[in-house]
Every structure is written in C-alpha cells, then in structure tokens.
C-alpha angles and dihedrals in degrees: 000000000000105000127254108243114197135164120249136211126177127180118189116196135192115223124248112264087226094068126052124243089261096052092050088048100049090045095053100048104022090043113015105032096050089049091036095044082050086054100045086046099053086052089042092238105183107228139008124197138192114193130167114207139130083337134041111251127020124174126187122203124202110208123181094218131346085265079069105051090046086055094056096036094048087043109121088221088051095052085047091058099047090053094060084058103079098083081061113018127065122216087212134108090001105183107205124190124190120182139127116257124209120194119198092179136042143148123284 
C-alpha cells in the first residue's frame, strides 16, 4: 500500500473557567461537532477528530493539501461557528500543530 499523505492540523483548547467541565463538554459534542462535522463534510475534509486530553478540548483536522484548510477556515458557516465558542471555549493557551501525516496502515 502507498501511503496516504495528509496534512494535519490540531488545535487543542482550554475551557473557559466560566463554564464546568460538563458545560464545555456537552457544548462541544451535543451543539459545534454536529455543525462542524455538516461544514468538513461538505469540503470533504478527510478526517475530524474530538479528543480530551491535557486540555479540554482538542480537535484534529485532516486536510488533503494547505488550498483545502483555507476553504474551510475562510467558510462563513465555519467562522459562525467559531463565534458561539467563547461561553466554553477559552482563547488562551491555544496550543496549534501543524505537520503531514503519512499512514502506511489502516483499516480496510
């Protein structure tokens, strides 16, 4: 198998100290990843992923090339999106990762 090269970004957030922990987690998967999942599928993104870790919120976005990431980040509906956040999400201590994955095995 060639391996699939894409293009990764991962954003790893903090919550807002104004909201719980269990605010900040049912906003994010009951409102933002259905709309956001709505918005990378109609751009094909190739891959969305919710993790919580060290923070409290960390999203990773598979993109096929950089011309695809710009799409979605400069889409109306994803800046929407991103402006309902601030009750949950803090814009501190944003940790942001950039890098090419290549995956030489996957599932079938």
């Amino acid at each position: 198998m060639a391996p699939q090269r894409l293009l990764k970004l991962t954003l790893a957030h903090h919550r807002n100290p104004d909201a719980s922990e269990e605010e900040c987690h049912r906003f994010i998967t009951e409102e933002y990843i259905p709309k956001a999942v709505t918005i990378h599928q109609r751009h094909k993104l190739q891959g969305y992923s919710y993790v919580i870790d060290t923070h409290d919120a960390t999203v990773k976005f598979y993109f096929r090339d950089i011309a695809d990431l710009v799409t979605v980040s400069t889409d109306p509906d994803f800046i929407a999106l991103q402006a309902i956040e601030a009750p949950y999400i803090s814009k501190e201590g944003v940790f942001a990762q950039l890098g090419w994955v290549e995956t030489f095995i996957a599932d079938q």
